[in-house]
C-alpha positions, -999 to +999 in steps of 0.1 A: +636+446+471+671+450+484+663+429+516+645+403+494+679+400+478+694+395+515+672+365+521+679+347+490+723+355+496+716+346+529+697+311+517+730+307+497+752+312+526+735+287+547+748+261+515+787+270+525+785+272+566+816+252+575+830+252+539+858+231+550+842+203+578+811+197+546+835+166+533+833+157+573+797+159+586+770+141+574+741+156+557+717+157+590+743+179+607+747+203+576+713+209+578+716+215+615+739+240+613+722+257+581+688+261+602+712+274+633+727+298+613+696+305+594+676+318+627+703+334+640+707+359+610+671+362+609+651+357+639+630+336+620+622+298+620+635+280+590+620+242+587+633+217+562+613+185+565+636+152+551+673+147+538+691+178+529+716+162+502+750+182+492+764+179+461+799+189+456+812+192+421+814+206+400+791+227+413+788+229+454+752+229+460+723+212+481+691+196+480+662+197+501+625+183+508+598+203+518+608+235+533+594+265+554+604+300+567+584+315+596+567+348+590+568+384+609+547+379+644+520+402+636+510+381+604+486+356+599+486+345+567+511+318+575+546+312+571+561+337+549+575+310+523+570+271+520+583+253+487+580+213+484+621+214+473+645+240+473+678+234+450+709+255+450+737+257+427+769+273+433+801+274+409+828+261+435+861+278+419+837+317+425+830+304+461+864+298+472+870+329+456+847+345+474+833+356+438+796+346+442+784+327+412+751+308+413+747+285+384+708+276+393+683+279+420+653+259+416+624+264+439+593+237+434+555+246+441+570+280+464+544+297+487+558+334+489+538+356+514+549+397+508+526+416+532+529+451+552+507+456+583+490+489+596+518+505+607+540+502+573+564+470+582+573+445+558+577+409+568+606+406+546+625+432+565+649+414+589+673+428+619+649+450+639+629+427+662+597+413+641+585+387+674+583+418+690+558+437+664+581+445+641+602+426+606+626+404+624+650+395+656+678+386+637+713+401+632+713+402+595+725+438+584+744+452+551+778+444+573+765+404+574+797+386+561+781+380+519+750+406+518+751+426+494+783+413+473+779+414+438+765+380+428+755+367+395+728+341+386+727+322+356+689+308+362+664+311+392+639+286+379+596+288+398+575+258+393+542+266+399+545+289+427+525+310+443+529+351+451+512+368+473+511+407+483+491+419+507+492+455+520+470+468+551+481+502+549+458+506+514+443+478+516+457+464+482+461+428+478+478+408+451+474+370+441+498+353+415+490+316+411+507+286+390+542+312+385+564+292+360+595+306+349+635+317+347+646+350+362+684+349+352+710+377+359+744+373+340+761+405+356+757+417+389+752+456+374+742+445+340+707+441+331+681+413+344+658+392+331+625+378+334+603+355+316+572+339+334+540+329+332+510+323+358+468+332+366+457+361+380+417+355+389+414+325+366+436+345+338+464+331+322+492+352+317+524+356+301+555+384+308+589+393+300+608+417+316+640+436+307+657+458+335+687+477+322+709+476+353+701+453+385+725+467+410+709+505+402+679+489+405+684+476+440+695+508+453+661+523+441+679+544+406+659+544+376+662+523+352+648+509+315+627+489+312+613+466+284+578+449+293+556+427+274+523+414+288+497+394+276+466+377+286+443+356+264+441+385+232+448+410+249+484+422+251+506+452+261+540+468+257+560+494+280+592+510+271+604+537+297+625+539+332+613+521+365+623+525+393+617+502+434+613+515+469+587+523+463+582+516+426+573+540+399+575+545+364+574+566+328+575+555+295+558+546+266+526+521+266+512+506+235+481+483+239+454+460+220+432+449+249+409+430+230+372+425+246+389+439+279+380+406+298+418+393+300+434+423+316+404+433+338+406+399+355+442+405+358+433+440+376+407+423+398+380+441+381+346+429+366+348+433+327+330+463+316+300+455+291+308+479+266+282+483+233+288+481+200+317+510+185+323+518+221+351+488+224+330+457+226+349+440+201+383+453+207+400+484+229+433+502+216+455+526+231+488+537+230+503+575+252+520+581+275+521+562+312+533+577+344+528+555+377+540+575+411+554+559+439+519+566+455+500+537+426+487+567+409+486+560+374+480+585+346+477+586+307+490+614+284+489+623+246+467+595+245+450+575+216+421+553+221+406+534+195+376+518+205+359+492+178+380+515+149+370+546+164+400+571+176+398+589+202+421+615+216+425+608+258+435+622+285+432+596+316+445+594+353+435+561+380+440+564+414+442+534+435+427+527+468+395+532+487+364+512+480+370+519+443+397+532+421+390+568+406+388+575+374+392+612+358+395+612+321+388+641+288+373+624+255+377+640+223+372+628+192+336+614+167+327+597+135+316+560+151+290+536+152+281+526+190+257+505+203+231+499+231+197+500+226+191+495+191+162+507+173+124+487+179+134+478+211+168+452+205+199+455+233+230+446+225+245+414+235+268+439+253+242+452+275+218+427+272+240+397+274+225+382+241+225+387+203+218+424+189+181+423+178+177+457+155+140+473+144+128+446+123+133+420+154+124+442+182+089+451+161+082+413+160+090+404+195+085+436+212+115+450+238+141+423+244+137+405+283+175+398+274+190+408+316+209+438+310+244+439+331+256+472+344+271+458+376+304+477+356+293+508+374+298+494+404+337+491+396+351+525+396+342+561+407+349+588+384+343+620+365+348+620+323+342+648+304+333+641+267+331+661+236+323+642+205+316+647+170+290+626+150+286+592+166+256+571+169+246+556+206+222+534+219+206+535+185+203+573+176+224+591+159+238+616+174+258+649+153+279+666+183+277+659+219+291+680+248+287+658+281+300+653+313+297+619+330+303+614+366+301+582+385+299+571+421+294+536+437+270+529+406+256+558+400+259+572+364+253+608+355+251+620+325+243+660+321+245+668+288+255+703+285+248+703+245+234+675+221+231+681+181+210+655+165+184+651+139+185+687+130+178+695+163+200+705+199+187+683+230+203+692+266+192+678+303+201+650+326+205+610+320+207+587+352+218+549+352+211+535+386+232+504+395+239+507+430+210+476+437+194+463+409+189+489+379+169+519+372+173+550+355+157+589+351+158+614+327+149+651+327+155+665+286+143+688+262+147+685+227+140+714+202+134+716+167+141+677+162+130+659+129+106+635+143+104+605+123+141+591+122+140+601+157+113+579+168+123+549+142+158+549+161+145+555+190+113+533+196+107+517+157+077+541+151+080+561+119+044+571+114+050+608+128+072+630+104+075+669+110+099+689+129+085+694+165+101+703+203+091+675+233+099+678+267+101+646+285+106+632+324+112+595+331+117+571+355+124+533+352+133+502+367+141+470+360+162+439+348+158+443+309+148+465+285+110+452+283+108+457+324+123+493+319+095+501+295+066+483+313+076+506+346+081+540+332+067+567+349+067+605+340+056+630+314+062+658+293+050+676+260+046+677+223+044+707+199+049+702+163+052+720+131+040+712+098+041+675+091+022+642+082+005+616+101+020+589+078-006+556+074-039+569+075-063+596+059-080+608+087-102+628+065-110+599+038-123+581+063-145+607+080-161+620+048-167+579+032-170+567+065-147+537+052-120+534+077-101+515+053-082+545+045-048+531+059-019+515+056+011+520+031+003+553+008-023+570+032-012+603+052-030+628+070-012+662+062-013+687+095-009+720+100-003+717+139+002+694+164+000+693+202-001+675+233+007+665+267+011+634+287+017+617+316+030+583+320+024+559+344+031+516+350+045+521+314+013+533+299+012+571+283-020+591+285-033+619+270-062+639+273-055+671+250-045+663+218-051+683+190-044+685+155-051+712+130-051+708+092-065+717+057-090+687+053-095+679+092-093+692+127-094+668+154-094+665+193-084+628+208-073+615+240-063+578+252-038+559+260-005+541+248+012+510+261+045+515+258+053+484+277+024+466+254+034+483+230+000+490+219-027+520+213-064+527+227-072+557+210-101+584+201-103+610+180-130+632+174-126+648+143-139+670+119-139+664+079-140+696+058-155+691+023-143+721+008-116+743+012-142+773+027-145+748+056-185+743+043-201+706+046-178+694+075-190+655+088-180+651+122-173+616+135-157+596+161-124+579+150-109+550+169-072+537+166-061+506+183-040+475+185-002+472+179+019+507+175+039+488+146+006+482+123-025+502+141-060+495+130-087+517+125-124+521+125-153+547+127-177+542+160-206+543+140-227+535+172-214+570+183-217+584+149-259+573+151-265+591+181-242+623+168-266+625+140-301+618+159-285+637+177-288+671+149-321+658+141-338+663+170-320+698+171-332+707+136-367+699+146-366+711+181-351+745+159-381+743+132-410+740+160-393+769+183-393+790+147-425+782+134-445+771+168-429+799+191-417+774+215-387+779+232-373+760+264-368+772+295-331+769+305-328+729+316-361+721+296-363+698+269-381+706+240-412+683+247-419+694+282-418+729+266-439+720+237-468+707+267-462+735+290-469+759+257-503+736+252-514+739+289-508+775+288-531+775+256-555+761+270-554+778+302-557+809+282-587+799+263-605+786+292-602+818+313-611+835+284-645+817+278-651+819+317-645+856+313-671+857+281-690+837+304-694+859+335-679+887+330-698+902+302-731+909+322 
């Protein structure tokens, strides 16, 4: 900073070379000398293109075109500044003085090039040699006749400039565009001002800055510092000490971020897409900031309020690499976030459309809405959370104990400890963004109330009972609907007591009317149990079984969860009594949508089931009264004839013997 300052004192001295022979030489040859002067203090190349025109009360100061200053030989980003006019004020009474007083500098449309190359030299360090690798060749040093004399500075004034700060140590690089404003310092150790505004990736932006002290502040002391920044809603506040060379700070941060797209186009960074409660609509936070002289930036005591849900946060950032770093403890509960909502709907956060909740994802299945989690890309990290009742992605969720870590798009969830409808849930949740998106799960859930489970989680309610799963996934794709259509995986399903809400299983078996649905209807069970696998999005099932009071039945089939739909069997066993006497067996068929399933009795099957136990009644009557019993793998006719041949056989070697043998 200090040898920024030289520059500019030096720029001024260039205005009062030959302070006496000014009224003497014409304006061709001032400028001659300044650009003489200029390179010799410097060792760089300083170009000013037209008329430089003095003025000389009552303020001394100059006028220039288009001018240019050369940058350090190993850049090649171009000369280090270029402004379309330069103007300099000075008040003549503090020159002669040798009191430096600037009334006004005005720089038009400035170019202003900061950079440091691989070996840690700054461009805008002069004296030692920069055409030879390093800052600069000139002679400017703190014993230069002027540098580093107090000065004061009643307005620096940018019009439309551009800043640029590029450093290929860390690779960090800053871009400032359209700068408009007055930096003004009354007092050469008194406090400096700032108040500008600019873009910053497309971003408007607006700041003012308060520095308590500006000569402590050159020679690298801390200082206070006031700060206010905003950009489109989004604002922020900083009240603490600074500090340059390298710069640091400590203070107090308060913040209303907004939607977060305003200051993460100002930090370079793609906008998260954050769901519903979990800072969609607006982000808050106010703690404690620390920045090191290393970038590091951290966050302590901190409050979060996300959507109107506090949080209590502790938070560091460190800079550099491919991505920043992000380590951060969340504690805090009691909010509504978003996601997948219940029946299928994303949120326009995630989905990039409007929130479709049970009612609209039953109509029009899983949204297709593209869902954007390129914000995994931006950061690596490792959060820690432990929350009290919240709801997420559409469930609601009593306590969760999680740690989240995240690396070049890769989310990990492992949730050490979940509490949620009645139930505790623990495994491991993967988000895949690294190219396209995908995502896994490995979980086991225990003693969970099923139906507001599977309403939030899938907008089917006709399960209730309390019941453990066990579940594996995997899933890819650019929506929600793709997700489900390529799931592939399996698990289990063991439940309690409960009710197959919808349909009397047993009605329909003992009236054989498979109207016996819809609102009203229920099949009370005992037991219930299954497993699956799941594969192209459809789950099958080839063991199911469920034991109750009124009916028993086996089933297998299969479920398109991408489809949305069911192809089911049961067959099922109707008791008529409570002795379990007069049972009707019967196969039952479920199918179409999940949302409203149809049923009906396969009375073709139910024919041959009964002809079926007529034949085996009779073939049982003619074995008991006939004597005729079937050799293993013979039917009862082919016995029935190889009984009458052996009859007859039998009678015909017993008339031949009648016949013959009695003489």
């Amino acid at each position: 900073m200090r040898w920024l300052l030289r520059i500019f004192v030096t720029l001024l001295l260039l205005a009062v070379v030959a302070v006496g022979g000014l009224f003497l030489l014409p304006s061709d040859r001032i400028a001659g000398l300044a650009v003489t002067q200029f390179e010799k203090l410097t060792g760089r190349q300083l170009t000013l293109s037209g008329a430089a025109a003095p003025s000389f009360w009552p303020n001394f100061g100059i006028e220039t075109g288009p001018v240019s200053i050369s940058n350090a030989a190993w850049s090649d980003e171009g000369p280090m500044l270029t402004a379309e006019a330069l103007r300099i004020s000075l008040d003549m009474g503090g020159l002669l003085s040798g009191d430096f007083r600037i009334r006004a500098v005005e720089a038009v449309r400035p170019v202003i090039r900061l950079e440091r190359n691989v070996d840690g030299a700054a461009n805008w360090e002069f004296g030692g040699g920069g055409r030879s690798g390093q800052a600069g060749n000139g002679t400017i040093t703190t014993a230069t006749p002027g540098v580093g004399k107090p000065f004061t500075l009643d307005r620096l004034s940018l019009d439309g400039a551009t800043l640029i700060y590029s450093d290929r140590q860390s690779g960090q690089r800053l871009e400032l565009a359209e700068v408009t404003g007055t930096i003004t310092i009354p007092d050469y150790r008194g406090p400096v001002s700032a108040d500008l505004t600019g873009r910053r990736g497309g971003q408007a932006f607006a700041a003012t800055l308060t520095l308590g002290g500006f000569q402590q502040f050159l020679d690298g002391e801390d200082v206070t510092a006031d700060l206010q920044l905003s950009a489109g809603k989004a604002w922020a506040t900083f009240a603490g000490l600074v500090a340059q060379g390298p710069v640091r700070a400590s203070g107090r941060l308060d913040a209303d971020l907004a939607d977060l797209t305003g200051f993460a186009a100002l930090a370079g960074l793609a906008a998260p897409s954050l769901p519903p409660g979990l800072g969609q609509r607006s982000v808050k936070v106010s703690g404690d900031l620390a920045m090191t002289d290393q970038g590091d930036l951290s966050l302590g005591n901190g409050a979060v309020t996300l959507d109107g849900t506090a949080l209590s946060v502790s938070a560091s950032l460190t800079p550099g690499g491919e991505r920043p770093y992000v380590r951060a403890s969340v504690a805090g509960g009691g909010f509504e976030g978003g996601g997948f909502e219940a029946g299928g709907g994303a949120s326009d956060a995630v989905a990039g459309g409007e929130t479709q909740g049970a009612e609209a994802g039953k109509a029009g299945g899983w949204s297709t809405a593209p869902i954007d989690a390129s914000g995994l890309r931006s950061f690596d990290g490792e959060i820690t959370l432990d929350l009290g009742a919240l709801r997420l992605a559409g469930l609601r969720i009593d306590g969760l104990s999680a740690r989240l870590t995240n690396e070049r798009g890769r989310l990990v969830a492992d949730l050490r400890r979940v509490s949620a409808y009645g139930g505790v849930a623990s495994g491991r949740m993967v988000v895949n963004a690294r190219k396209g998106l995908s995502t896994s799960g490995d979980l086991t859930l225990s003693g969970i109330a099923l139906q507001p489970f599977l309403r939030d989680l899938a907008g089917y309610d006709k399960l209730s009972g309390t019941g453990d799963m066990r579940v594996k996934y995997l899933a890819s794709g650019r929506s929600l609907a793709d997700l489900m259509a390529s799931l592939e995986g399996g698990g289990s399903l063991s439940v309690g007591q409960g009710e197959l809400i919808g349909a009397d299983l047993a009605a329909m078996l003992i009236t054989l009317d498979a109207s016996q649905y819809g609102k009203g209807q229920k099949t009370i069970f005992d037991s219930l149990t299954a497993t699956y696998t799941i594969a192209g999005g459809v789950l099958s099932n080839q063991d199911f079984l469920m034991v109750s009071p009124r009916v028993t039945a086996k089933g297998k089939g299969d479920i398109d969860i991408g489809g949305r739909t069911l192809d089911y069997r049961l067959s099922a066993v109707a008791l008529a009594d409570d002795q379990g006497q007069g049972g009707l067996t019967a196969p039952l068929i479920i199918y179409g949508s999940w949302d409203n399933p149809r049923f009906t009795i396969d009375l073709d099957a139910l024919a041959k089931e009964n002809l079926r136990e007529d034949l085996d009644a009779v073939g049982k009557k003619l074995q008991d009264e006939l004597g005729i019993t079937p050799d293993p793998g013979e039917s009862l006719e082919d016995a029935a004839k190889r009984k009458a041949e052996e009859a007859l056989q039998n009678e015909l070697n017993k008339a031949l013997n009648d016949l013959f043998g009695g003489n």
